[in-house]
BATORTI-265768 format. One record per residue (C-alpha): residue number from 1; residue in one letter; x, y, z. Coordinates in steps of 0.25 Angstrom, whole numbers. Layout:
! residues N
<site rovo="NUM" gufi="a" x="X" y="Y" z="Z"/>
...
//
This chain:
! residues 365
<site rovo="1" gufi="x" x="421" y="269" z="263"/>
<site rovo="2" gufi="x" x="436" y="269" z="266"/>
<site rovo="3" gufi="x" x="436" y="285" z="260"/>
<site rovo="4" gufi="x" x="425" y="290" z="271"/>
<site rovo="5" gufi="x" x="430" y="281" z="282"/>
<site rovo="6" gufi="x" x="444" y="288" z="280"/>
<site rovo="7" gufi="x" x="436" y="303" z="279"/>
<site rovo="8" gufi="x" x="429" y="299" z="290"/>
<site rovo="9" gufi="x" x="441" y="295" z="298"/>
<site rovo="10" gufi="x" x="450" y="307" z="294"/>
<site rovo="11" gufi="x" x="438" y="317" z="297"/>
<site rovo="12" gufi="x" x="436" y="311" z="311"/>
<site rovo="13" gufi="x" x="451" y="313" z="313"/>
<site rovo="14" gufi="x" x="451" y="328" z="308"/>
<site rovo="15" gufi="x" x="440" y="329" z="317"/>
<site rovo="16" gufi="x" x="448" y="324" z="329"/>
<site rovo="17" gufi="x" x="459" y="331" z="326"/>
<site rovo="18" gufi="x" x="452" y="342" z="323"/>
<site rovo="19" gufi="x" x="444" y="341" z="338"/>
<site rovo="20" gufi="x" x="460" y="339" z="344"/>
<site rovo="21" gufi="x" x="464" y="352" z="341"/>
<site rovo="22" gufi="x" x="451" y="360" z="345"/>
<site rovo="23" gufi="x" x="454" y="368" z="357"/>
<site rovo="24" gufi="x" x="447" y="363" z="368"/>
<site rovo="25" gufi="x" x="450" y="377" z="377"/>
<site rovo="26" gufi="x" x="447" y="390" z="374"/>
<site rovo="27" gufi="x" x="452" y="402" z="381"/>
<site rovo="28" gufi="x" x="444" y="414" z="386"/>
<site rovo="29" gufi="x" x="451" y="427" z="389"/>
<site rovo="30" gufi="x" x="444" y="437" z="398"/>
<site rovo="31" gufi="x" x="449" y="450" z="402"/>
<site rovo="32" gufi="x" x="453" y="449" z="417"/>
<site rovo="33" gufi="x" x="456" y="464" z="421"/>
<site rovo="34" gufi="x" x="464" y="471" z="411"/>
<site rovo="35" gufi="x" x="466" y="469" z="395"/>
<site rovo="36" gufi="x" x="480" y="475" z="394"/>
<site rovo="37" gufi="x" x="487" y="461" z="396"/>
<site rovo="38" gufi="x" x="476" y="453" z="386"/>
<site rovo="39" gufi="x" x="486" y="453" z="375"/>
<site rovo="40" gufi="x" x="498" y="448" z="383"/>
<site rovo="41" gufi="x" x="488" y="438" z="388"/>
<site rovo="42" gufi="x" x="482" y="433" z="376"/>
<site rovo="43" gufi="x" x="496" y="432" z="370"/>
<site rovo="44" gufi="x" x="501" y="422" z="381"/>
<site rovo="45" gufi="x" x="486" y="414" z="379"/>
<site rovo="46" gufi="x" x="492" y="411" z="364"/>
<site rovo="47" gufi="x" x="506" y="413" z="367"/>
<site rovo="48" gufi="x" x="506" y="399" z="380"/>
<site rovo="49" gufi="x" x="495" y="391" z="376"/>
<site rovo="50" gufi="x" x="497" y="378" z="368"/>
<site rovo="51" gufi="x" x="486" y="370" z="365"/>
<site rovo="52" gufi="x" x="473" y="375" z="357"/>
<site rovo="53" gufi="x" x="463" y="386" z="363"/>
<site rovo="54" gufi="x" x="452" y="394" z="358"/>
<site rovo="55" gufi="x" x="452" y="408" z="365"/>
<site rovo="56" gufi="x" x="440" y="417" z="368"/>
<site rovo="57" gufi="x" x="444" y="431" z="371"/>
<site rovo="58" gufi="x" x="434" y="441" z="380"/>
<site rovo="59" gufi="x" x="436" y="454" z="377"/>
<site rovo="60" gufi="x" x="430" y="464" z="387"/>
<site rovo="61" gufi="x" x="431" y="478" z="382"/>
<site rovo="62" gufi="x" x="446" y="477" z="380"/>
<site rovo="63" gufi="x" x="454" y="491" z="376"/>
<site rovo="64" gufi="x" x="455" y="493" z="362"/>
<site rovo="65" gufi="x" x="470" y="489" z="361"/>
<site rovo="66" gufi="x" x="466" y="475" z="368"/>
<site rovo="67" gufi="x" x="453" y="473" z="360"/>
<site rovo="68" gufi="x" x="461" y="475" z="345"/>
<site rovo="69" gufi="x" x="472" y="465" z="351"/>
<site rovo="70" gufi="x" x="462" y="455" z="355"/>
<site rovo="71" gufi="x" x="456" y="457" z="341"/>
<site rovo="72" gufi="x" x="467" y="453" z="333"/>
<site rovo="73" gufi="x" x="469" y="442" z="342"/>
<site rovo="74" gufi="x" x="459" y="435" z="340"/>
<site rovo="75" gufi="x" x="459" y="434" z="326"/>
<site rovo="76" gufi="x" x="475" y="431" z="326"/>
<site rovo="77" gufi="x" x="472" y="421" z="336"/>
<site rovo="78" gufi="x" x="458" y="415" z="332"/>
<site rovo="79" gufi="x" x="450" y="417" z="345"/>
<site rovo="80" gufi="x" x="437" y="425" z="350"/>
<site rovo="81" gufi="x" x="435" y="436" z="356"/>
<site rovo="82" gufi="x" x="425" y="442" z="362"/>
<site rovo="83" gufi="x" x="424" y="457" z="363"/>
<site rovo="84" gufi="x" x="416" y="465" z="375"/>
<site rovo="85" gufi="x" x="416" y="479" z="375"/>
<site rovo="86" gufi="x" x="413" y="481" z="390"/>
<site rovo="87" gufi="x" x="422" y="474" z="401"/>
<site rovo="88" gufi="x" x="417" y="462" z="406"/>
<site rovo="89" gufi="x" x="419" y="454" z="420"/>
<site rovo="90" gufi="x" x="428" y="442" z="419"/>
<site rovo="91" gufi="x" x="416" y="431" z="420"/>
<site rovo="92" gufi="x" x="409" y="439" z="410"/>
<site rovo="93" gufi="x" x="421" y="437" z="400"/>
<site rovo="94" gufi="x" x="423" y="424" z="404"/>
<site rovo="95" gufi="x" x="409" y="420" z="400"/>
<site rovo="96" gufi="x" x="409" y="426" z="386"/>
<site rovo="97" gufi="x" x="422" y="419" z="382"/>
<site rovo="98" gufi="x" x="414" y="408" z="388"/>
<site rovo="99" gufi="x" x="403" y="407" z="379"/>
<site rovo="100" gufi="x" x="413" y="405" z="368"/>
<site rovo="101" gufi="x" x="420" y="391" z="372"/>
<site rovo="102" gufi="x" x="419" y="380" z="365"/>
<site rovo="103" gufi="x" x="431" y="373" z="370"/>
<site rovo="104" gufi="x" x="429" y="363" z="383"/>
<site rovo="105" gufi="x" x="438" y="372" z="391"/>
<site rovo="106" gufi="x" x="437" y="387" z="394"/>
<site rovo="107" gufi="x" x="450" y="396" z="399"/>
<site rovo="108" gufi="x" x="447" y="407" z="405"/>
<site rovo="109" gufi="x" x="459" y="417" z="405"/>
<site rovo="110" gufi="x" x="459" y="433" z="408"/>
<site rovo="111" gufi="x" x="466" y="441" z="399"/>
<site rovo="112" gufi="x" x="479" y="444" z="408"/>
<site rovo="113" gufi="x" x="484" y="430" z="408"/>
<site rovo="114" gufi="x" x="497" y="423" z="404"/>
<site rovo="115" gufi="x" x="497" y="411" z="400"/>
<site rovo="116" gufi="x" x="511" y="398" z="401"/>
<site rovo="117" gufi="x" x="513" y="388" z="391"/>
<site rovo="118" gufi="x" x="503" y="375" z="393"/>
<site rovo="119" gufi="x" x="494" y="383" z="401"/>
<site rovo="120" gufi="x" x="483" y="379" z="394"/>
<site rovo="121" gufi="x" x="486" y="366" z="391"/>
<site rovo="122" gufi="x" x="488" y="363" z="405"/>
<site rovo="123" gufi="x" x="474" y="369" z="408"/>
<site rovo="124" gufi="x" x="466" y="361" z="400"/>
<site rovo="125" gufi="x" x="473" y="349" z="403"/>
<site rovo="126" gufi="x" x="469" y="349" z="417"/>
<site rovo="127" gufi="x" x="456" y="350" z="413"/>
<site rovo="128" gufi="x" x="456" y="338" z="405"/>
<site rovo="129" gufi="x" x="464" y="329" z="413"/>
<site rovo="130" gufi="x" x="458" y="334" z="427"/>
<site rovo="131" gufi="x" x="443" y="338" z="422"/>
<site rovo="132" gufi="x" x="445" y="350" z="427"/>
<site rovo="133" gufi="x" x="432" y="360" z="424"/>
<site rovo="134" gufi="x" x="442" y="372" z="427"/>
<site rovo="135" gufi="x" x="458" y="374" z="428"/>
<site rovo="136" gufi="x" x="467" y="385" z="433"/>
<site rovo="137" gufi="x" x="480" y="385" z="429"/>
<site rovo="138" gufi="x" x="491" y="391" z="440"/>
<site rovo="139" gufi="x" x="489" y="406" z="439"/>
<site rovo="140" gufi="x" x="499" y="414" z="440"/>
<site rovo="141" gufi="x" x="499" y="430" z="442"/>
<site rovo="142" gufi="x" x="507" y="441" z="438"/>
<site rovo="143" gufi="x" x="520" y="445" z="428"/>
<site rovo="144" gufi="x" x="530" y="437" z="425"/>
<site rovo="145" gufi="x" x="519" y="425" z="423"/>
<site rovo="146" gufi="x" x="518" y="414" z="428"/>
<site rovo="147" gufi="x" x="527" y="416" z="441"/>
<site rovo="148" gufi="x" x="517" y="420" z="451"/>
<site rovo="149" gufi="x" x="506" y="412" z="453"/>
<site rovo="150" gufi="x" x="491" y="417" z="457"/>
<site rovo="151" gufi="x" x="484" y="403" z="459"/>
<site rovo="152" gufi="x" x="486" y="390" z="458"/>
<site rovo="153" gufi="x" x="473" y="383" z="463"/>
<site rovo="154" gufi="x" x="464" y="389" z="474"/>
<site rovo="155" gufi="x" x="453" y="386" z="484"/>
<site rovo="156" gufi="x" x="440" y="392" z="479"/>
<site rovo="157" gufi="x" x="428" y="387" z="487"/>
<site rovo="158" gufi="x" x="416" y="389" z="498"/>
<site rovo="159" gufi="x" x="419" y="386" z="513"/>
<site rovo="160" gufi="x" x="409" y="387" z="525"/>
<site rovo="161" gufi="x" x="416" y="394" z="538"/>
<site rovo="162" gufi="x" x="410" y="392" z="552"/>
<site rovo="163" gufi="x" x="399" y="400" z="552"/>
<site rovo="164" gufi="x" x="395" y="393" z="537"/>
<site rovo="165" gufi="x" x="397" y="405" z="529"/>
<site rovo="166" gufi="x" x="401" y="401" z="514"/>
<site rovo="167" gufi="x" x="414" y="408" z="511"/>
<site rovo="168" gufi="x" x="426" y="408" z="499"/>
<site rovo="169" gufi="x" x="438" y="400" z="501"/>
<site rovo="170" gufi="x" x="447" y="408" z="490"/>
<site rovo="171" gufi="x" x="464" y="402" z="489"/>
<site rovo="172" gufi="x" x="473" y="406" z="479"/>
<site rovo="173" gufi="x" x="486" y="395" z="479"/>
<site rovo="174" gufi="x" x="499" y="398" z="477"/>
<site rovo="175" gufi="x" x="496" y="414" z="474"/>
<site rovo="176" gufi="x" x="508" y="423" z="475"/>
<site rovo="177" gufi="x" x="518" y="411" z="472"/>
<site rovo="178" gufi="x" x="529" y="408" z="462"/>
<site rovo="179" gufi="x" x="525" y="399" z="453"/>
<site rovo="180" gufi="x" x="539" y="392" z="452"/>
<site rovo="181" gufi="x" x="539" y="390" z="466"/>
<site rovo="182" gufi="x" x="525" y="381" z="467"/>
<site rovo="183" gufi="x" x="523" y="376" z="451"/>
<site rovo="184" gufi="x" x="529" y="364" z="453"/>
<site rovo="185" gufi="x" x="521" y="361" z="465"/>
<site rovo="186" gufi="x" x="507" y="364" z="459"/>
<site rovo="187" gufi="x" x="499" y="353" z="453"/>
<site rovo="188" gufi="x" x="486" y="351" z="446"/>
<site rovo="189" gufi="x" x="474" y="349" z="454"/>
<site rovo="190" gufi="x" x="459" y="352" z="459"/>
<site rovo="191" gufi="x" x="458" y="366" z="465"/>
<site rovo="192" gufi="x" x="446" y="375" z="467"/>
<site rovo="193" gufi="x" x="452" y="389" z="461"/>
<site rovo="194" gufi="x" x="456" y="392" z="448"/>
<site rovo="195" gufi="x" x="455" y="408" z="441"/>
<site rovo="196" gufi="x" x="449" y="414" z="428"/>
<site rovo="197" gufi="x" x="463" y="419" z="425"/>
<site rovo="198" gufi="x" x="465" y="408" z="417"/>
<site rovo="199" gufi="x" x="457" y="395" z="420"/>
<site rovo="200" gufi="x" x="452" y="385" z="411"/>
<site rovo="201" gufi="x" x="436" y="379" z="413"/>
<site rovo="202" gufi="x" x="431" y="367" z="406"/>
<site rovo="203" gufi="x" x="420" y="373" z="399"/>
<site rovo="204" gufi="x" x="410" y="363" z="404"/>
<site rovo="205" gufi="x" x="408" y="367" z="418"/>
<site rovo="206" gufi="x" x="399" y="379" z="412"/>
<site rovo="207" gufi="x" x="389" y="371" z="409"/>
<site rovo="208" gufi="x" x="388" y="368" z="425"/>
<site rovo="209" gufi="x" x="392" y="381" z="431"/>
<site rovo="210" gufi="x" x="386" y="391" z="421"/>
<site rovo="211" gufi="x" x="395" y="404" z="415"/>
<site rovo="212" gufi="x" x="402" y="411" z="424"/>
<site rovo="213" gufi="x" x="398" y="420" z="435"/>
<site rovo="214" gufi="x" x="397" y="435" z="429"/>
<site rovo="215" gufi="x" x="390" y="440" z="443"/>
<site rovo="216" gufi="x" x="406" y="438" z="448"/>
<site rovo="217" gufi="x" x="412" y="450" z="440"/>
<site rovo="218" gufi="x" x="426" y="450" z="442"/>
<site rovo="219" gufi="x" x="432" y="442" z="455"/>
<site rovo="220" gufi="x" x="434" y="429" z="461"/>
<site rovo="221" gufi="x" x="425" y="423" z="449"/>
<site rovo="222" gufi="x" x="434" y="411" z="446"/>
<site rovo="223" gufi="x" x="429" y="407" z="464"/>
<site rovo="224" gufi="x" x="415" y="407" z="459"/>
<site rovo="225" gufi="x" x="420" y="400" z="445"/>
<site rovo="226" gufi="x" x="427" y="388" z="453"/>
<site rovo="227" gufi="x" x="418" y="387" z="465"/>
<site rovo="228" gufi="x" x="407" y="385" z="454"/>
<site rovo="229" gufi="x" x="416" y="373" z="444"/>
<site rovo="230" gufi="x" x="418" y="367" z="457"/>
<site rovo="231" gufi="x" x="404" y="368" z="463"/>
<site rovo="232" gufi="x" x="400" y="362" z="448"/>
<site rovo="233" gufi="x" x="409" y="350" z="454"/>
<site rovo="234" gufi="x" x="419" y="356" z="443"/>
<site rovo="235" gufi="x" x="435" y="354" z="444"/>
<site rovo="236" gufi="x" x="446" y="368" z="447"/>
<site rovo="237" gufi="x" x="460" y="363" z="444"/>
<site rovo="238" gufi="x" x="472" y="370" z="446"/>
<site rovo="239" gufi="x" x="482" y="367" z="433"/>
<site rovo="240" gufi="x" x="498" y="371" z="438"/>
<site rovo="241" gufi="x" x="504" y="367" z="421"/>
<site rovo="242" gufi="x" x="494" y="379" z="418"/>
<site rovo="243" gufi="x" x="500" y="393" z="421"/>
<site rovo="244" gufi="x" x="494" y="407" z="418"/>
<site rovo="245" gufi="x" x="497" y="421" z="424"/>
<site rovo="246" gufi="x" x="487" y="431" z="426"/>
<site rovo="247" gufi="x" x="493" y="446" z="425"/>
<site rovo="248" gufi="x" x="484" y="455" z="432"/>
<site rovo="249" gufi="x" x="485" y="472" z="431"/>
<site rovo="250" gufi="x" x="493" y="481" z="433"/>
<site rovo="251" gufi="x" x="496" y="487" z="426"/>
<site rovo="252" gufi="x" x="483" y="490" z="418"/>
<site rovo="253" gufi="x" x="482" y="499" z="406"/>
<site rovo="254" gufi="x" x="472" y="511" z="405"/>
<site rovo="255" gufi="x" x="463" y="503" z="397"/>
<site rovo="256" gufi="x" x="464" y="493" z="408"/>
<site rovo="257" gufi="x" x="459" y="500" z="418"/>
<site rovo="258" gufi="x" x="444" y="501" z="415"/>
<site rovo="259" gufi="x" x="443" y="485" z="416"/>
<site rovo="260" gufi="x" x="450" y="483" z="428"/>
<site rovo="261" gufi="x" x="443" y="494" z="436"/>
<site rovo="262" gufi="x" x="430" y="487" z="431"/>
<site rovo="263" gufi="x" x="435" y="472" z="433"/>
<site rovo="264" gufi="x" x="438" y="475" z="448"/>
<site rovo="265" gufi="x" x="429" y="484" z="451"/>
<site rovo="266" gufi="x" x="422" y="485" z="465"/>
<site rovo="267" gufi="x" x="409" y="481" z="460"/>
<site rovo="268" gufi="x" x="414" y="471" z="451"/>
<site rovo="269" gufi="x" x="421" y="463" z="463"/>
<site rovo="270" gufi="x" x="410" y="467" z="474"/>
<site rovo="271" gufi="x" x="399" y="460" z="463"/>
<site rovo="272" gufi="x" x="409" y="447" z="460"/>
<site rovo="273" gufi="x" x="412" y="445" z="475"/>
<site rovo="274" gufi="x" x="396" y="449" z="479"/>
<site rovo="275" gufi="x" x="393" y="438" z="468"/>
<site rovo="276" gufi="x" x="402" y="427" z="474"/>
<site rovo="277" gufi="x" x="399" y="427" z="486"/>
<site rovo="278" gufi="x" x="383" y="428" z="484"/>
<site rovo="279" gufi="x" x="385" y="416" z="473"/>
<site rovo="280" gufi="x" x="392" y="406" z="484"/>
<site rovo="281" gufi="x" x="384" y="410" z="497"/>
<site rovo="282" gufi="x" x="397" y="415" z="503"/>
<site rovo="283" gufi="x" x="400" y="424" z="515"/>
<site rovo="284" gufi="x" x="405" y="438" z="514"/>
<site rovo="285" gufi="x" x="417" y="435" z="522"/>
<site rovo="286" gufi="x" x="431" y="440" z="523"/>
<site rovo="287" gufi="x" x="435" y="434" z="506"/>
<site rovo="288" gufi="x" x="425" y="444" z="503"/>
<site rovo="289" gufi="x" x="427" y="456" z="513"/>
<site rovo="290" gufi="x" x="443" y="455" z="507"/>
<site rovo="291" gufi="x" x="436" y="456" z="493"/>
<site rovo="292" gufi="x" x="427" y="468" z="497"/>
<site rovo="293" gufi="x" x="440" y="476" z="504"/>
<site rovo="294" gufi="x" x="447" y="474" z="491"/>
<site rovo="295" gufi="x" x="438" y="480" z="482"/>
<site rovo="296" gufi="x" x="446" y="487" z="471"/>
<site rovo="297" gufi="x" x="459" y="483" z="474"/>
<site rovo="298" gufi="x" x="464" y="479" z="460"/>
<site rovo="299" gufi="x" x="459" y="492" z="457"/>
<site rovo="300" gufi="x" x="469" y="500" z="466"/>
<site rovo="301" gufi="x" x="480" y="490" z="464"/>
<site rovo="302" gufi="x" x="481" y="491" z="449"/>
<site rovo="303" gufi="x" x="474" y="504" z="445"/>
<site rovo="304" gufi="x" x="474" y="515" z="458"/>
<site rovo="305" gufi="x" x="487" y="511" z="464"/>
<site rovo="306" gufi="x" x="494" y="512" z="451"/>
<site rovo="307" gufi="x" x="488" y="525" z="447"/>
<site rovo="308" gufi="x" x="489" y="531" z="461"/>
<site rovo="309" gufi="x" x="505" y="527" z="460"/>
<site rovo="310" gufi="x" x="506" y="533" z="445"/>
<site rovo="311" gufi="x" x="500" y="547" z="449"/>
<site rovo="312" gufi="x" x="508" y="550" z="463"/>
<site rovo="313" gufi="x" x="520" y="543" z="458"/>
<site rovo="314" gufi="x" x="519" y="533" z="472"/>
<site rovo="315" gufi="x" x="518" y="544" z="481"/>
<site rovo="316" gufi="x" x="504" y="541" z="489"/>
<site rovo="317" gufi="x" x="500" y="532" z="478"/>
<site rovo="318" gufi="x" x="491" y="523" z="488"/>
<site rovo="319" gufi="x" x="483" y="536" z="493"/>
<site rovo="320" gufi="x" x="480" y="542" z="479"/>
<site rovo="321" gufi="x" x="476" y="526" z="475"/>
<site rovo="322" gufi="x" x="466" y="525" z="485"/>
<site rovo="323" gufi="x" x="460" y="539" z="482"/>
<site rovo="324" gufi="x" x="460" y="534" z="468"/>
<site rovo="325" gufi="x" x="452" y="523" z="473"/>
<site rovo="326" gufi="x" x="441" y="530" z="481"/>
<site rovo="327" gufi="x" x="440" y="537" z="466"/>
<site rovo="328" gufi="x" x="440" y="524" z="460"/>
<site rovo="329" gufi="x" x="430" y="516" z="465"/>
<site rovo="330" gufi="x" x="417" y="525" z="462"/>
<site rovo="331" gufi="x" x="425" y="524" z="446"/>
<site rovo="332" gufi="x" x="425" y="509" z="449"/>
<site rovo="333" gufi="x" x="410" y="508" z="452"/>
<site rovo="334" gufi="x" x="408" y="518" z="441"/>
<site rovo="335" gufi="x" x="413" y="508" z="430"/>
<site rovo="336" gufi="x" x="407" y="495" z="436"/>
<site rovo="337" gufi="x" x="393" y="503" z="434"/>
<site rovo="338" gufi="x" x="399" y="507" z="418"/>
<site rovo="339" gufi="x" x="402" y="494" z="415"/>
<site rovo="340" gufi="x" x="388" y="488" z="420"/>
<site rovo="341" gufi="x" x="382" y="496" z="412"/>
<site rovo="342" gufi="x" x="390" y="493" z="399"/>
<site rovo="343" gufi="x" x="387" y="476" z="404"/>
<site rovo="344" gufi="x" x="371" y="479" z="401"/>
<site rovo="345" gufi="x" x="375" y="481" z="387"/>
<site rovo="346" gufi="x" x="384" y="471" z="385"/>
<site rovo="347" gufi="x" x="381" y="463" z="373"/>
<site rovo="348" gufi="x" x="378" y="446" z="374"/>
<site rovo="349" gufi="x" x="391" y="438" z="368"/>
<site rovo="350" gufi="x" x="391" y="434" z="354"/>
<site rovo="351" gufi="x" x="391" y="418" z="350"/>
<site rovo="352" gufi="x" x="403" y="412" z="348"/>
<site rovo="353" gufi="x" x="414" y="419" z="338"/>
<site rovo="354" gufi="x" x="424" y="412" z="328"/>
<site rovo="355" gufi="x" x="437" y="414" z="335"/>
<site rovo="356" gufi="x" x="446" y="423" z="331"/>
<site rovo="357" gufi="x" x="433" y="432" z="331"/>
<site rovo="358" gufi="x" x="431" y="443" z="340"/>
<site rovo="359" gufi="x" x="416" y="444" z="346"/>
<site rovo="360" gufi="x" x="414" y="459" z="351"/>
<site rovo="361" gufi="x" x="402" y="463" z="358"/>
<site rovo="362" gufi="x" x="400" y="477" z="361"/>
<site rovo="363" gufi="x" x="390" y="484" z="371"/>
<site rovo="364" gufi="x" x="382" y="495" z="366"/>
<site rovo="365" gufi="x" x="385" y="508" z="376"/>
//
């Protein structure tokens, strides 16, 4: 009787320990825009973070190069990944790495992030000691990381103006500053904003709010995401010890190109914003008329402009660049139609993999 109480007492306590060091996170990667910066990124992940995660990477039709990387990764690093071979909208991607978490948490980070020491730490800790059901951390943007931030906390809610039209209250605090100038000033706290470049979600609130929104394709899907938590009487907190730098394009490599053009695409931001507006009963006011006169924008900046400056050596670069626009937006509408047609085909997620085992799932053309 002594022997198998003393089993029975030292297996209990394997078993505690053994429950201590399970994470109780998982990360899933999702491409944002481009796949050239995916290693740098996935790099700091490993490289910053201190506690115990599991990682679910989502793949969507990455370039050769980028896919092998990923590859060897994955079994160096022991996590899944999920392999697509058509590109997929953000939500989309978001949902398969989904469907793979068994962890209490989710983070939701793109692939064009760089993570600071205790970044994840800090994250999950305000979740437990707040019971927060999602926490942003302060987001930063653009090379040298983590000095300029992007947003830290926001306003993202419904309002009714005098003549009782439901409209979109959409703020951004503390964009365009220096993070040394405010940090200190920053606390912890209730907000109602928080982004998918980096945000972590207890993974609970799904079973009240469903999956993710897939009719919003690629924009202003974390407003739908936190309007929804919050009208679930769900908690957004904004965490200032948690810092994370998002690095958009440009420059893009060729192989970039194809993405981004779909990713931003006319139809692709007409449909979310169409979708958005139609889900929360909201007036087609000025937030929206803005949207509709920007239509392509990120495509000009980063693809047309650039081009338009390489080929006349800045010599009447901004004429050529909108002739290449006029050219490019039948293109665009072109490969939105391409890539609807490659979706039909798309193949049902696997079950669960091992980690360290990649899961590809190929559409038939």
């Amino acid at each position: 009787m002594i022997v198998s109480s003393s089993t029975s007492t030292e297996s209990q306590s394997q078993a505690l320990n053994h429950q201590l060091n399970q994470p109780n996170v998982t990360i899933v990667v999702v491409p944002r825009e481009r796949f050239s910066f995916a290693q740098q990124s996935l790099e700091s992940i490993f490289d910053q973070t201190t506690i115990a995660f599991e990682l679910v990477y989502v793949d969507g039709n990455s370039p050769s190069s980028v896919q092998h990387h990923l590859q060897k990764q994955a079994e160096l690093e022991n996590f899944t990944l999920v392999r697509h071979d058509v590109y997929l909208t953000p939500n989309q991607a978001r949902n398969i790495g989904l469907q793979q978490v068994k962890t209490p948490y989710v983070v939701f980070a793109d692939n064009d992030i760089l993570v600071s020491p205790g970044w994840l730490k800090s994250l999950v800790a305000c979740a437990e000691e707040t019971g927060a059901d999602v926490v942003g951390p302060l987001m930063c943007q653009y090379e040298p990381a983590h000095t300029e931030i992007h947003f830290a906390g926001g306003q993202s809610h419904i309002w009714t103006d005098k003549l009782g039209r439901r409209r979109l209250r959409e703020r951004m605090i503390k964009q365009g500053k220096q993070v040394t100038e405010v940090r200190e000033k920053l606390t912890r706290g209730q907000t109602e904003l928080a982004e998918f470049h980096c945000v972590l979600v207890r993974r609970s609130i799904f079973e009240r709010i469903g999956q993710l929104d897939e009719k919003i394709l690629c924009t202003k899907e974390h407003l739908d995401f936190c309007m929804t938590v919050q009208a679930a009487g769900g908690k957004v907190y904004f965490e200032p010890q948690s810092m994370v730098t998002y690095v958009p394009g440009p420059p893009l490599k060729p192989t970039d190109i194809h993405f981004y053009m779909l990713r931003w695409s006319d139809e692709w931001t007409l449909k979310s914003l169409n979708r958005l507006r139609e889900k929360w009963d909201l007036a087609e006011d000025g937030y929206f008329q803005n949207k509709y006169k920007k239509l392509g924008c990120r495509r000009y900046v980063t693809i047309l402009l650039p081009l338009a400056r390489k080929l006349t050596m800045g010599v009447g670069s901004r004429t050529l660049a909108r002739l290449l626009w006029k050219l490019e937006r039948p293109f665009n509408h072109f490969l939105t139609w391409h890539h609807q047609r490659q979706q039909t085909r798309l193949a049902p997620v696997k079950p669960l993999a091992q980690s360290g085992e990649a899961i590809e799932i190929a559409s038939s053309h």
